[in-house]
C-alpha angles and dihedrals in degrees: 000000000000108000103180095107092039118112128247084244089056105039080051103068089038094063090045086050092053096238100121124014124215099250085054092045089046095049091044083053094045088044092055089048105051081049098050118012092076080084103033102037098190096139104066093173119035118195105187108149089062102054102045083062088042087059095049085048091053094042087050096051091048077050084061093049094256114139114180119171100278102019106176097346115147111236133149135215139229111266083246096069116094118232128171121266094005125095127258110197108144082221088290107140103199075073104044087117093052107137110193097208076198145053127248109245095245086055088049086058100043085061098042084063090039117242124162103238113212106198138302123286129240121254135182116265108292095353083273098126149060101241134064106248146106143153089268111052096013115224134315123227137224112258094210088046121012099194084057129076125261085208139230154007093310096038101123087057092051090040082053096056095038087063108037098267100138132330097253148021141182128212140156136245135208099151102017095300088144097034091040101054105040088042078064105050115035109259144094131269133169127214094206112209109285112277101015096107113050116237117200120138089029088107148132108266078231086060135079108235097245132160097255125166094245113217106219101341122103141178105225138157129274114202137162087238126029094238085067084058099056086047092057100037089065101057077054108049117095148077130278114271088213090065100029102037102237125036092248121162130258107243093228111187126253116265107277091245133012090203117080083212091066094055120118104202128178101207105201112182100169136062126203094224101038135037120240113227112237089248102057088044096048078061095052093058090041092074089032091066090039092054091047093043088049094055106258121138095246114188129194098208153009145185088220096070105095120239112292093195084062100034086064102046085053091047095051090044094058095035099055097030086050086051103051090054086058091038115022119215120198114257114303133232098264107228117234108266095245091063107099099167114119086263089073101040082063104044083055100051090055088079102032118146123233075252094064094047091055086053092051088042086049092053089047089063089059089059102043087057088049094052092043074053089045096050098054077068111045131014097221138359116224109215138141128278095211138357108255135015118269109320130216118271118276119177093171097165090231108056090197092061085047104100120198115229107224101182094325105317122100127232126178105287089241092051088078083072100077100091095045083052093047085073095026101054086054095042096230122153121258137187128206117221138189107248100174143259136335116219091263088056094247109137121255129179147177127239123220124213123211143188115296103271096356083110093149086068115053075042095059090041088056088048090048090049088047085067095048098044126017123256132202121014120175118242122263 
């Protein structure tokens, strides 16, 4: 029986039943690997011997009668993750020879619950793309196309589960490394609210592995359904025991309904500052006829969204002006102050004060009041990840000369950015979620936000939607 393209879910209760063990369902996976990945390359470190004696250890300990959450589940796990003994570079080859000595927390926890990890997953150089490539581990492809992008920054994660390479990943997102990627490719991926997964040891080689309050960024779980997210996502969520004492669990509340009928959901296709290709609205409007036809109140639009003009200039502004403190630039060109595009808005945040930030901080917590307002309203908005479906490779050296084709007209490459900002500056959870096909049969998908640690429901909307629609196929 081939197992690649089962869920965790699935492979689970085999393994209880006794029908697969864990050292069969790890070699199948290697196997697949070793005979696929040479196109692909989505695994850039591949860590085989240990999890070939990871998987004895986890069929060993069901032979004892133990049974933790992912017990002997083959997963893999983004390159920025430490773990011990493998290298963590971010494609950043001044570091091609960085040794973590200790795990990252979230891969703690992956083998806690005892999952078999595979290997570790490409990213571009210093997760600051969107695409997958860098000097050390070269580019991953698409599956489903391999002259397009898989995405960024966690598209080899996304490229993995796409083609059978593990049941699960987990990655991280800033700018829609999580949404993007697995828009791209097919499968499922979840931003949790901002703080609820602890992410030490998901950190720049250049870094100490500290427990920081991250800004935007997360740590959050890639499947192939969105019940193996939430699956994964519970063995995630939680603090950091070096800041709270014990690794205890975050409560998170139940979904707000368990019938796709009772939803409330605000559906938005179009952005004031970018165009949305055909493909990705037609979507959109894909999971907007299965919510109506399901019996959800679904709205078009509503008074109570706050500005999305606005929402992506203060994104912009905290997210650049967050990354050149981690990574300095020379002094840019300054715009003329009449420019108001989202170039500018960049360029100025490059050299953004501690005052300015506090300006933009200051303008987040306006949003953040107008979504809690939002969300009395509606339970979740529907909206897409990225404007267009995956896109060919560019490695034009400069991103900002790169430009983003949306139905045959150009924008500034960045400027794609904006939907996945519109969950990240305000720090809401999203989850990513299979919508179909474009014409030319590359995935696309929606993501749907939801209430600031209400999680669970965003999560049990995407399963609902699984039902209606369909959700992951494998590539041909």
């Amino acid at each position: 029986m081939e197992w690649s393209f089962r869920t965790a879910e699935e492979l689970i209760a085999a393994m209880r039943a006794g029908a697969v063990t864990s050292a069969e369902l790890t070699d199948e996976a290697i196997a697949r690997i070793e005979r696929e990945d040479k196109t692909v390359n989505a695994i850039c470190v591949p860590d085989f011997d240990r999890a070939r004696a990871a998987a004895r250890r986890a069929d060993q300990a069901r032979a004892r009668g133990e049974d933790r959450p992912l017990l002997g589940v083959p997963v893999t796990v983004k390159e920025s993750y430490d773990i011990a003994g493998l290298p963590t570079t971010w494609g950043m080859p001044p570091h091609r020879d960085h040794v973590p000595a200790e795990d990252a927390v979230q891969v703690s926890r992956l083998k806690a619950a005892g999952a078999v990890v595979l290997g570790k997953t490409n990213v571009p150089l210093g997760l600051q793309d969107i695409q997958s490539f860098n000097d050390i581990y070269g580019t991953t492809v698409n599956p489903w196309d391999h002259a397009r992008t898989s995405g960024g920054s966690s598209g080899g994660s996304a490229a993995a589960l796409a083609s059978g390479f593990g049941a699960l990943s987990i990655g991280s997102d800033i700018a829609g490394s999580l949404r993007t990627p697995a828009h791209f490719c097919g499968v499922y991926a979840h931003k949790p609210t901002l703080g609820l997964a602890a992410a030490r040891g998901m950190v720049a080689p250049s870094e100490p592995a500290f427990p920081v309050d991250l800004d935007l960024a997360v740590v959050g779980p890639m499947a192939r359904t969105a019940r193996d997210l939430g699956l994964l996502l519970d063995v995630m969520a939680g603090p950091d025991p070096l800041t709270h004492g014990v690794a205890h669990r975050l409560a998170l509340p139940p979904a707000r309904h368990e019938r796709l009928g009772d939803f409330r959901v605000l559906v938005i296709e179009e952005h004031p500052l970018i165009a949305t290709a055909a493909a990705v609205r037609a979507g959109v409007n894909r999971v907007a006829d299965a919510l109506a036809e399901g019996g959800a109140r679904v709205a078009r639009h509503s008074s109570l969204l706050p500005d999305l003009t606005e929402a992506a200039t203060v994104y912009m502004q905290l997210l650049i002006s967050g990354s050149v403190a981690r990574f300095p630039l020379g002094s840019p060109d300054r715009p003329s102050a009449d420019d108001e595009s989202l170039d500018a808005v960049r360029l100025r945040a490059l050299a953004f004060s501690h005052r300015d930030w506090l300006e933009a901080n200051n303008r987040r917590e306006v949003h953040r009041h107008g979504w809690r307002q939002l969300f009395a309203e509606f339970d979740a908005v529907v909206c897409p990840s990225t404007p267009t479906p995956a896109f060919p490779h560019d490695h034009t050296p400069n991103p900002m000369r790169r430009r983003i084709d949306i139905d045959g007209v150009g924008y500034p490459y960045f400027d794609q950015l904006v939907w996945a900002g519109l969950a990240t500056m305000p720090g809401l959870p999203a989850t990513a979620v299979p919508a179909g096909r474009s014409p030319e049969d590359l995935p696309v998908g929606v993501q749907l936000i939801g209430p600031m640690f209400e999680d669970r429901t965003p999560l049990r909307l995407a399963e609902l939607l699984e039902r209606r629609i369909g959700g992951f196929r494998a590539p041909k």
